[in-house]
C-alpha atoms as one frame of an Amber mdcrd trajectory, in Angstrom:
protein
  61.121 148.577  -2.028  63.983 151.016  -3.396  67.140 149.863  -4.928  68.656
 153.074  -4.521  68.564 154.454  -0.600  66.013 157.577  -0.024  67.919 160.765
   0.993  67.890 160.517   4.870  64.767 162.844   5.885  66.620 165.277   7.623
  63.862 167.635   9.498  65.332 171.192  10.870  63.038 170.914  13.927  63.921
 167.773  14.926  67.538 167.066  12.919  68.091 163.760  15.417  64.783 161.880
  14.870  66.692 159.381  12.420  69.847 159.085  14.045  70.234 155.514  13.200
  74.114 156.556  13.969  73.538 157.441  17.692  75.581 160.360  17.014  73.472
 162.875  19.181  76.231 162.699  21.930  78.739 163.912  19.859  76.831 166.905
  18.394  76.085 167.806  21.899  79.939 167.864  23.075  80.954 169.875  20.120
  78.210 172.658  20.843  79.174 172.755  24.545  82.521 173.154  23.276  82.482
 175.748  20.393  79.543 178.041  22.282  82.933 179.098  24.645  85.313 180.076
  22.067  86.208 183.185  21.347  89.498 182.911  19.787  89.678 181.915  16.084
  89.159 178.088  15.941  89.326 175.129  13.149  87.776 171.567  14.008  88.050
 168.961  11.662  85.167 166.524  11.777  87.313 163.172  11.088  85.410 160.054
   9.726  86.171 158.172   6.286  84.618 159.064   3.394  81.244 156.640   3.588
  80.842 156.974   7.504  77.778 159.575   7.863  80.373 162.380   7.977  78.176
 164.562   5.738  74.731 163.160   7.291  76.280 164.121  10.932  77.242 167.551
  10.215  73.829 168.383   8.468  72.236 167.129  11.450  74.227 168.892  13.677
  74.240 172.605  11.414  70.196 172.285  12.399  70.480 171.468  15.763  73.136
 174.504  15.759  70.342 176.967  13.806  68.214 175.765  17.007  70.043 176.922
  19.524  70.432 180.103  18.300  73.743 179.940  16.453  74.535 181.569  12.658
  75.866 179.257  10.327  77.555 179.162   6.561  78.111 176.306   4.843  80.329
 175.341   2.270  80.147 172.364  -0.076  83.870 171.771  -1.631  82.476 168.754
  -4.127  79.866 171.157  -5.395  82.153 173.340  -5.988  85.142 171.509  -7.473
  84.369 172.909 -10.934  85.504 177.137 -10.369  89.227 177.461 -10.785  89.483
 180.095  -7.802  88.298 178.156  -4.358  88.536 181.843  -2.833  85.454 182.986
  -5.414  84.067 180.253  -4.778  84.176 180.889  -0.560  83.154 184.403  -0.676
  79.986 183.470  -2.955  79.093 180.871  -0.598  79.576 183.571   2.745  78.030
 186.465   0.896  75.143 183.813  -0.028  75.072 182.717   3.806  74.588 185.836
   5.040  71.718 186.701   3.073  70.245 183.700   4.802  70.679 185.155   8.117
  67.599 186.552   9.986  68.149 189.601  12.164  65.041 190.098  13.815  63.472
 193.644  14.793  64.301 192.641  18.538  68.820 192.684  17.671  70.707 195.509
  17.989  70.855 198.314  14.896  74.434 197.870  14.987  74.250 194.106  14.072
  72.235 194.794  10.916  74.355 197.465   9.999  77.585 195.177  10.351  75.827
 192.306   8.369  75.077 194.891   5.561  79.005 195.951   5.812  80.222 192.227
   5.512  77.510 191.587   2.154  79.410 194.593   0.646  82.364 193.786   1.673
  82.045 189.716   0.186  81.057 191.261  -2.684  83.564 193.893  -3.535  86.091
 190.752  -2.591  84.233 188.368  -4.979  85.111 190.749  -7.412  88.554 191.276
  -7.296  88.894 187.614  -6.804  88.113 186.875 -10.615  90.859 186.677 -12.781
  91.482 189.433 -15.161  91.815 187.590 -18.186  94.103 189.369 -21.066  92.345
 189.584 -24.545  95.301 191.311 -26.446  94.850 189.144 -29.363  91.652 189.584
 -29.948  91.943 193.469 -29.614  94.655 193.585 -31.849  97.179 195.337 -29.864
 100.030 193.141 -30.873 100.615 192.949 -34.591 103.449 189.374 -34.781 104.249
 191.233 -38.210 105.026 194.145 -37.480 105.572 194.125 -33.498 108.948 195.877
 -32.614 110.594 195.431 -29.211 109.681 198.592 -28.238 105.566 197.728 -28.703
 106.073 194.449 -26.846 108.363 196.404 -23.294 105.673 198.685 -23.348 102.857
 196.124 -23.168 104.856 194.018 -20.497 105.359 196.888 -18.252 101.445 197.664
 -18.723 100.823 194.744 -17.690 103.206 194.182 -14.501 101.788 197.928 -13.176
  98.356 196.371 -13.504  99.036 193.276 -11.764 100.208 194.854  -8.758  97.521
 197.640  -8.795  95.336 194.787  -8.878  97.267 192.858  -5.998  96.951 195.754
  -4.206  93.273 196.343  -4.530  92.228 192.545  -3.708  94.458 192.774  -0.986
  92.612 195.523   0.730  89.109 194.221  -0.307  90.270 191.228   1.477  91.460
 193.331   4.762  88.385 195.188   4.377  86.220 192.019   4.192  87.957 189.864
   7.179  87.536 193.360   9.152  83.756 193.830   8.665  83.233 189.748   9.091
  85.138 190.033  12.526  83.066 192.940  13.362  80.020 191.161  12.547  80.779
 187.818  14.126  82.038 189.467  17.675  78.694 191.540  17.753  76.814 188.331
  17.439  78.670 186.913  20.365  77.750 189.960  22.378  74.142 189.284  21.526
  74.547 185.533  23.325  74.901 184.115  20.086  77.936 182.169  20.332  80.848
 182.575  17.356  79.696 182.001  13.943  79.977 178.215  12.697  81.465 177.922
   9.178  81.289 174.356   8.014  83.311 173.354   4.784  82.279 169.962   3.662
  83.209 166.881   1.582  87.005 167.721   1.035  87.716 163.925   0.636  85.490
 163.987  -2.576  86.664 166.851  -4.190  89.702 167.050  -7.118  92.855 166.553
  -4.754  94.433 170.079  -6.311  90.758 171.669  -5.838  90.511 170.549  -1.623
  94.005 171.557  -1.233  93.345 174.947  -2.810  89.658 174.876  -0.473  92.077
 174.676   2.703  95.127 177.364   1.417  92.196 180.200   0.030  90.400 179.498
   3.636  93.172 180.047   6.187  93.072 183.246   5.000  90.104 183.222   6.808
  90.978 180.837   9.971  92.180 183.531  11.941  89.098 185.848  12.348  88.097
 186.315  16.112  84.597 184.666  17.210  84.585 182.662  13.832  85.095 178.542
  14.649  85.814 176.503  11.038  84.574 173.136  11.093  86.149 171.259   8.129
  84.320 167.420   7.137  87.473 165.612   6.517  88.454 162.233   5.885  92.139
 162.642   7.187  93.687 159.698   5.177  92.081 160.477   1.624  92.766 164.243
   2.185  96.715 162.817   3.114  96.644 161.259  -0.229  95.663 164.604  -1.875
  98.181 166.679  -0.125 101.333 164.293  -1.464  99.675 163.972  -5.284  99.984
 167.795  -4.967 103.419 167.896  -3.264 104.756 164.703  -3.732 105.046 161.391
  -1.405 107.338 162.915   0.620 105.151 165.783   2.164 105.058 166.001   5.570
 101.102 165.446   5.839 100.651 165.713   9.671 102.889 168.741   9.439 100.964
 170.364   6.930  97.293 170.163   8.440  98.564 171.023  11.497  99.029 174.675
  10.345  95.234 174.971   9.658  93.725 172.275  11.977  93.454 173.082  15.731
  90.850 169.885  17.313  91.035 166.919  15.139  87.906 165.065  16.705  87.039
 161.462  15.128  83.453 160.559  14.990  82.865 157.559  16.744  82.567 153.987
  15.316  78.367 153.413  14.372  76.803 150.272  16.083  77.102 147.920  12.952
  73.430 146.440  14.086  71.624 149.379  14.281  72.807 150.738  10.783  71.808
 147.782   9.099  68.245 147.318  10.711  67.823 151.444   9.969  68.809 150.712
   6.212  66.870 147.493   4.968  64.010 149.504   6.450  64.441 152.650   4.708
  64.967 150.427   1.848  61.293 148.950   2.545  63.017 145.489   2.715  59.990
 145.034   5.414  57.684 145.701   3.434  58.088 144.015   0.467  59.420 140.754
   3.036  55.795 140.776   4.101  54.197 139.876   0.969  55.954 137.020   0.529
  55.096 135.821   4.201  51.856 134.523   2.428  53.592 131.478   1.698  55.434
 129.937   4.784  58.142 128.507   3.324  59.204 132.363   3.395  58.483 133.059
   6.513  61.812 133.791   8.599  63.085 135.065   4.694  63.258 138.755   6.248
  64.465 138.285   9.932  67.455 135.292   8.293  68.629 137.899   6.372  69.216
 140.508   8.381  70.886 138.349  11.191  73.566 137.524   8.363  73.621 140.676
   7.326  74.102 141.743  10.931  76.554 139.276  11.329  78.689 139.653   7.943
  79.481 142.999   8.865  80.040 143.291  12.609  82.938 140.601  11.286  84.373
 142.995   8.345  86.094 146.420   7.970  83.698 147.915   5.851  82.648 151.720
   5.395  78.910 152.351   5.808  78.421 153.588   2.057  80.555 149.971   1.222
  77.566 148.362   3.495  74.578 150.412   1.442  76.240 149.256  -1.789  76.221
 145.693  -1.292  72.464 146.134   0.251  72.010 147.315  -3.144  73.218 144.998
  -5.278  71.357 142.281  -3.312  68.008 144.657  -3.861  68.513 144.324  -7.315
  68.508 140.718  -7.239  65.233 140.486  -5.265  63.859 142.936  -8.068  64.105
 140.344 -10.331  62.833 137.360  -8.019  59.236 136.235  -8.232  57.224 136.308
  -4.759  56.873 132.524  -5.447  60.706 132.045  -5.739  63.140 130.916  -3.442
  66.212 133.119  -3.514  68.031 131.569  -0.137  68.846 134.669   1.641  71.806
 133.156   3.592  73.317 131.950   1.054  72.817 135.329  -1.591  73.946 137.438
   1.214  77.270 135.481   1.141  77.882 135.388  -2.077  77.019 139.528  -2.883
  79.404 139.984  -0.029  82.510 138.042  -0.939  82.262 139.748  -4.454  82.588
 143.156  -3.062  85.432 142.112  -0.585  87.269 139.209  -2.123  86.118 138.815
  -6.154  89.477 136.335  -7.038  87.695 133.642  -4.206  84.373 134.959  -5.844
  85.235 133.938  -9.007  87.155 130.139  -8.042  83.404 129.452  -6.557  81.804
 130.415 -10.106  84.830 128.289 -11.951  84.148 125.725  -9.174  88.261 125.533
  -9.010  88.429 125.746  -5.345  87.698 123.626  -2.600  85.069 124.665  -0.116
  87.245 124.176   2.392  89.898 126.866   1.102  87.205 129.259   0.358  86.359
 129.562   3.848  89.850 130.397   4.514  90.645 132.910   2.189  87.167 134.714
   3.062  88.413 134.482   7.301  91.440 136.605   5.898  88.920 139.303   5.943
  87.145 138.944   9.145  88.050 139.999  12.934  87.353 135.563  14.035  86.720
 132.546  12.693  82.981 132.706  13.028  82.394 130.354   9.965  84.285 127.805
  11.829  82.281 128.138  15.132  78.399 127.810  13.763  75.593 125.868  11.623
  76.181 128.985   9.349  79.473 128.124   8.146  78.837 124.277   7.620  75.801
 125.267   5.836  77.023 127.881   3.118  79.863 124.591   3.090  76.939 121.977
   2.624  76.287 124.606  -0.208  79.119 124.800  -2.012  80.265 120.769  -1.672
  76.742 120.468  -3.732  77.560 123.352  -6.018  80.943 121.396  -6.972  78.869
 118.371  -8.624  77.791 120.731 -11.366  81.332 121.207 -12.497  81.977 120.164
 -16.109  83.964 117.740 -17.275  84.764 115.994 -14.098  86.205 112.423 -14.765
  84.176 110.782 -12.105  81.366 112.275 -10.500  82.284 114.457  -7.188  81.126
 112.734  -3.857  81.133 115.406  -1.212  79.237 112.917   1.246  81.978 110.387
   0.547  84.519 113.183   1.447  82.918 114.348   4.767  82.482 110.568   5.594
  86.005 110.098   5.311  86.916 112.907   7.884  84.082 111.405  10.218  85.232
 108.075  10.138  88.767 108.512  10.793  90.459 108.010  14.017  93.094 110.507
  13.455  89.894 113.088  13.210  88.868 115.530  16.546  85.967 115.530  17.964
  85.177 119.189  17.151  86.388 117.987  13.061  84.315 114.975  13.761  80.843
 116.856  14.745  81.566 119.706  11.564  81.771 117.036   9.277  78.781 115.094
  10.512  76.347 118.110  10.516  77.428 119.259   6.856  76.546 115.381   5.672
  73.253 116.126   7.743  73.058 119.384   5.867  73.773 118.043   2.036  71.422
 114.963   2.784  68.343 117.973   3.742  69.500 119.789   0.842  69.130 116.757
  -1.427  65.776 115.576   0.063  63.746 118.687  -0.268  61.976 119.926  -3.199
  64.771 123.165  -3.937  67.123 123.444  -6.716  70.512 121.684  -6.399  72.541
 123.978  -8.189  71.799 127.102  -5.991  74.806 128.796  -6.257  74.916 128.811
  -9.945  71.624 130.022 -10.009  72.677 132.680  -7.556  75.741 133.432  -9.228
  74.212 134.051 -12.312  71.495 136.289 -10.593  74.375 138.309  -9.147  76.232
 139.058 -12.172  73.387 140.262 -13.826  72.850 142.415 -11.036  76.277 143.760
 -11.345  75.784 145.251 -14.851  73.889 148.451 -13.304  76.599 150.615 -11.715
């Protein structure tokens, strides 16, 4: 069992093979797409950050290097520490191309024109670099006996060599979208398709770093038979774009100038994610030693159906949904195989900590009524599922009993007595009637059988514990 989640075995022969996401389809469509263009071309892959975003797009790079198409790709959060994102894209291209594999059977000309563009990327790369000024330290200026004529002199130096220098980058840059242009329409000659340039993980990045990504690569957005693909999360890169230019920046406005397709990954099948990560967890596994004792026997299969079900109800990013499968790992770390650990009940507690920790932490003070838990947690959800099924009664059953531990308590809490009450009373539904009926059936199994009382305490306690290791 791993607490932390393997890297996703990504094989370049067969990229799809784990595509817990289903997202085959939508590599598919963009290749059918993109194989046609000839014009320049920016997509922006949109997903929030935690969706598969970057998973997707490595898959789909491979199943792009398949079908014969030449790919670069650029990772902005890698990155994020150069001060110049233009270096920092020319590296990445010149290191690209050396990647690319132009077999005996190509045209002459298309090695030759990959040769050009390496020289090219590099001469760019360095005129790129800042030219830093180390007067000091050569001792040109003298503050004691520097006269105005010294320091006129030394400005006007330095203005001629500042444009000399503008001048020079600017044709190295010419020069270098020239020979890439060359390069990339030769390739489409050859049946190729354009050349794919994917820049990556923008929403990660330092907000003045992705911004700088996007102005230093529209330089290069309008090359002929080149398509951009930018990995985007459109609402984190909005919030970038205004801490930049302020709150009242037109965000729409501005990505429109770069961004030609936005296309929005579709929404995973909750189900299928979940199932695909408890096993790459080797949740299985490590479930199946503990079948040995059959009181643990539906342990596994319980809690993945309330895992299932938790967050097909809840708004949740996937990487939100592999943290709190996490956190719960943790806690079965430090469970014996003997142990009961109630998955049910542990899955429902790990969640509402992530999504609601103020309700979290009235269940650990035991200062709120089970009742009004269950309606601040349905805040959160897309129906009242808790309402509608033994589930809900139960994790209620749960918490009635958890309120008898409370300290202090001038008379001892009756939660049978209180259920009772509602099941006796005329003024009472039927549907109010039957809840209240099966969560006394529920407390009385609780009590009867040989498990601890205070379970959610003893939860609880495992949980924050578990929360120490960030």
């Amino acid at each position: 069992m791993y607490i932390k989640l393997p890297l996703l075995d990504i094989k370049p022969e067969a990229p799809f093979e784990n595509d817990a996401l289903k997202r085959k389809e939508s590599s598919d469509f963009l290749t059918q797409f993109i194989s046609k263009l000839e014009e320049p071309y920016v997509i922006a892959v949109d997903s929030c950050w935690g969706s598969g975003k970057s998973t997707f797009l490595k898959m789909w790079r491979y199943s792009l290097l398949q079908n014969g198409f030449f790919t670069i790709q650029f990772n902005a959060w890698e990155t994020d520490f150069k001060d110049d994102a233009l270096v920092a894209l020319i590296k990445e291209i010149e290191i690209g191309l050396n990647g690319f594999n132009i077999n005996s059977k190509q045209k002459d000309k298309t090695r030759k024109l990959l040769k050009k563009v390496k020289e090219n990327a590099y001469k760019l790369a360095k005129k790129a670099i800042p030219a830093f000024v180390k007067i000091a330290t050569q001792g040109v200026i003298d503050l004691n006996q520097g006269t105005e004529e010294t320091l006129s002199s030394i400005a006007e130096d330095l203005v001629k060599e500042q444009f000399d220098e503008y001048e020079k980058t600017k044709e190295s840059l010419a020069n270098f979208k020239t020979s890439l242009e060359e390069f990339a329409t030769e390739l489409k000659s050859d049946n190729k398709g354009p050349l794919i340039f994917i820049i990556d993980e923008l929403d990660r990045c330092r907000p003045d770093y992705a911004i700088q990504v996007l102005e230093r690569a529209k330089h290069l957005f309008s090359i002929n038979n080149i398509v951009f693909v930018l990995g985007i999360d459109m609402k984190q890169i909005g919030h970038s774009i205004k801490s930049v230019y302020g709150q009242g920046m037109d965000v729409r406005g501005y990505l429109d100038r770069f961004i030609d397709l936005d296309y929005h990954l579709p929404e995973p099948d909750i189900e299928t994610f979940v199932r695909a990560t408890l096993k790459r967890h080797q949740l299985d596994q490590w479930f199946s030693e503990r079948k040995k004792q059959s009181e643990f026997h539906d342990d596994y299969p319980t809690m993945e159906q309330v895992l299932i079900q938790w967050f097909s109800e809840l708004n949740l990013s996937l990487r939100t949904i592999e943290q709190i499968i996490s956190q719960i790992i943790i806690v079965l770390y430090t469970t014996a195989e003997n142990q009961h650990f109630f998955p049910g009940l542990l899955c429902f507690l790990s969640i509402l900590r992530k999504i609601d920790i103020d309700t979290y932490n009235k269940i650990r003070e035991k200062s709120m009524a089970p009742e009004n838990v269950l309606k601040n947690i349905q805040k959160h959800t897309h129906s009242n599922f808790l309402d509608d099924n033994h589930y809900g009664a139960w994790i209620t059953a749960h918490l009635e009993i958890g309120m008898t531990f409370k300290k202090r308590q001038a008379k001892r809490y009756d939660p049978i007595g209180k259920y009772s009450k509602t099941y006796e009373s005329e003024k009472s539904s039927s549907e109010e009637k039957d809840r209240a009926k099966l969560i006394i059936d529920i407390i009385r199994s609780i009590g009867n059988n040989h498990y601890r009382l205070d379970v959610v305490d003893f939860l609880i306690k495992k949980i924050e514990i578990s929360s120490q290791f960030k």
